[in-house]
C-alpha positions as CSV (number, residue, x, y, z in Angstrom):
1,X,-38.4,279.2,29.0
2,X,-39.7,282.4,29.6
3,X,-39.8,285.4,26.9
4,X,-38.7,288.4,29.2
5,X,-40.1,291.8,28.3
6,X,-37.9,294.3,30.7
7,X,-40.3,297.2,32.3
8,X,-37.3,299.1,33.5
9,X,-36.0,300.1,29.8
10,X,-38.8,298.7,27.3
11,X,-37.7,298.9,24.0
12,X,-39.3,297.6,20.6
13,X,-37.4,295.3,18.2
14,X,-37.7,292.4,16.6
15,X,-36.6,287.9,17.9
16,X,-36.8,284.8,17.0
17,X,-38.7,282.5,19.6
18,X,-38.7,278.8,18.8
19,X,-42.0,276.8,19.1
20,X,-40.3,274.6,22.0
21,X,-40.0,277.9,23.9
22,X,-44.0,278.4,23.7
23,X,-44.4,275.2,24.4
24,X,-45.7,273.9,21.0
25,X,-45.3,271.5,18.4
26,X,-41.7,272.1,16.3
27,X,-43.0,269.9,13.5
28,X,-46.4,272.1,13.5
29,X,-44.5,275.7,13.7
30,X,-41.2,277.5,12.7
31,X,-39.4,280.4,11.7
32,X,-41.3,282.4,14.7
33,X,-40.9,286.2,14.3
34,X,-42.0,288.4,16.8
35,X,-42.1,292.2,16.7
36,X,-42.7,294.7,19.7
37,X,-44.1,298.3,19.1
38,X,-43.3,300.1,22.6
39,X,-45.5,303.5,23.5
40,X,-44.8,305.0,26.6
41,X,-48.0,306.7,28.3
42,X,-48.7,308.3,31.8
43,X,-48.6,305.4,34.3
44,X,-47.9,302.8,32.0
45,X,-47.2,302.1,28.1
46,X,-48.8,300.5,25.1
47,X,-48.0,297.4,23.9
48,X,-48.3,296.2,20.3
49,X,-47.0,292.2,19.3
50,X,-46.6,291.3,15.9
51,X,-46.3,287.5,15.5
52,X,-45.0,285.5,12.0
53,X,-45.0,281.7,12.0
54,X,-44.9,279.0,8.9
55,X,-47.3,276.2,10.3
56,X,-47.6,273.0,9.2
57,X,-51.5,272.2,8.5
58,X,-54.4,270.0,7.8
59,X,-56.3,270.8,4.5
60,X,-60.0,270.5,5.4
61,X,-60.8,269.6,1.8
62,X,-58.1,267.0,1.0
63,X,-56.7,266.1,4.6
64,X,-53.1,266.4,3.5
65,X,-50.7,268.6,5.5
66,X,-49.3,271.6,4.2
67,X,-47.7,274.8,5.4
68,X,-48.7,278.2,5.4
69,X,-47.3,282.0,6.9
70,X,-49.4,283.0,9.7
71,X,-49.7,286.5,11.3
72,X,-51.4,287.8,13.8
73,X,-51.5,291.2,15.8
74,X,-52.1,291.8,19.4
75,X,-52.3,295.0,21.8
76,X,-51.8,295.5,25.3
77,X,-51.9,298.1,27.6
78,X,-49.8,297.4,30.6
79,X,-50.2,300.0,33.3
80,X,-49.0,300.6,37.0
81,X,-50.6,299.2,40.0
82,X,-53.4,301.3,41.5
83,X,-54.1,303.3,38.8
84,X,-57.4,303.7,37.1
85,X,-57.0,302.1,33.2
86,X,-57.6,304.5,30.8
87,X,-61.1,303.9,28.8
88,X,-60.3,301.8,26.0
89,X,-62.1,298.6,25.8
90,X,-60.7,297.6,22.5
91,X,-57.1,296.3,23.7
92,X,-55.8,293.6,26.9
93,X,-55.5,295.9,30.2
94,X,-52.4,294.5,32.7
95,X,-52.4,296.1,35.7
96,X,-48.2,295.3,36.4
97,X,-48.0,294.4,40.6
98,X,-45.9,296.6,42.6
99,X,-42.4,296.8,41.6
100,X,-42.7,294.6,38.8
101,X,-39.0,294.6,36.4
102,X,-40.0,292.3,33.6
103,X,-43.5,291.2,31.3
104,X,-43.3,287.6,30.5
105,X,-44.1,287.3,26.6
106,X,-44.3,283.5,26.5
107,X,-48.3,283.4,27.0
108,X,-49.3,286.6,25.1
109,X,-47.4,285.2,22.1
110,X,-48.7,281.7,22.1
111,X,-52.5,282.6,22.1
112,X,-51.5,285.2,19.2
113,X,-50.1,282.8,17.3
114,X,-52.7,279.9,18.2
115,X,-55.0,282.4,16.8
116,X,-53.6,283.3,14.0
117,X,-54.4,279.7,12.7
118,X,-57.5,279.9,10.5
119,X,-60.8,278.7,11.1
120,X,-60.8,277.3,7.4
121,X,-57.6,275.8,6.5
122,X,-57.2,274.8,2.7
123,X,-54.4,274.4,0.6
124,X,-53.2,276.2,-2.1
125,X,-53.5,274.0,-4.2
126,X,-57.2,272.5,-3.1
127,X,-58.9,276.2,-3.5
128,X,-59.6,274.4,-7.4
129,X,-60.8,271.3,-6.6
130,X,-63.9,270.1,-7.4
131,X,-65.8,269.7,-4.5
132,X,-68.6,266.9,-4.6
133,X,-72.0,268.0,-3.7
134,X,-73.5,264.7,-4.7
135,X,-73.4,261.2,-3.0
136,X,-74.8,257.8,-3.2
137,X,-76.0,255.9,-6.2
138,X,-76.3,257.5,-9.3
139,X,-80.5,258.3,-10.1
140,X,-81.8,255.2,-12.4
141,X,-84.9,255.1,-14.9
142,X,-88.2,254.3,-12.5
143,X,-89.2,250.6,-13.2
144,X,-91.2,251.2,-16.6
145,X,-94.2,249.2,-14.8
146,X,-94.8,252.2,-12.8
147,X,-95.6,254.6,-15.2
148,X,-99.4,254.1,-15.6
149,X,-99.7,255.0,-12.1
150,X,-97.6,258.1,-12.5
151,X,-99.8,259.2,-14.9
152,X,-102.8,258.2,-12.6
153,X,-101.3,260.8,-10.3
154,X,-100.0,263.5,-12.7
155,X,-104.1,263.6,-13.2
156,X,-105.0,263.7,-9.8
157,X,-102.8,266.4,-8.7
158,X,-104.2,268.8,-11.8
159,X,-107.8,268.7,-10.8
């Protein structure tokens, strides 16, 4: 399904969009909120998405599944064919083709939820745990037998 964005009367608000409408898991994502900030400009308008998401994830530290709210922004600046982009490098130019009615949403608010996932996922719950440092066999007593010639070397290594 494609998430329409009309050109001809943009307006900001706020949807729904289910995860089988971006093409994603439904077990791994719901409640999907997205809101639209519309700014009109010369030749074109500014574009700001909100996304909201509960996703289901994998603890790194305990490897059981929990969910999370997720939220991410993202800007775009969608402006008319043949014109020269304004000079700011810190939001997603569109140029729209000629004649162009409707901005499909689908893409732009998959990758902003997608990244919205952190890089570091950990549960609630696990941000306590202890986390072992130390693996392997606990350290032992040297063989008693041994210590003449620790002592041989403790001597040495003052000299």
């Amino acid at each position: 399904m494609m998430i329409k964005f009309d050109l001809s009367a943009p307006q900001a608000g706020s949807f729904e969009v289910s995860a089988s409408d971006l093409g994603l898991d439904q077990a791994k994502f719901s409640k999907i909120h997205a809101h639209l900030e519309v700014e009109q400009l010369d030749g074109g308008m500014h574009v700001t998405l909100e996304v909201r998401a509960q996703a289901r994830l994998e603890c790194d530290r305990t490897l059981q599944e929990f969910v999370a709210p997720v939220a991410s922004v993202h800007e775009m600046l969608l402006y008319n064919y043949g014109q020269e982009p304004p000079e700011e490098d810190k939001v997603e130019q569109v140029e729209l083709e000629p004649k162009q009615r409707v901005f499909d949403l689908t893409e732009t608010i998959r990758d902003t939820l997608m990244l919205a996932i952190p890089a570091r996922k950990v549960a609630p719950e696990a941000e306590e745990l202890q986390i072992q440092t130390v693996f392997g066999a606990p350290d032992t007593e040297a063989d008693q037998r041994w210590s003449a010639l620790l002592a041989v070397r403790e001597e040495h290594s003052h000299e």
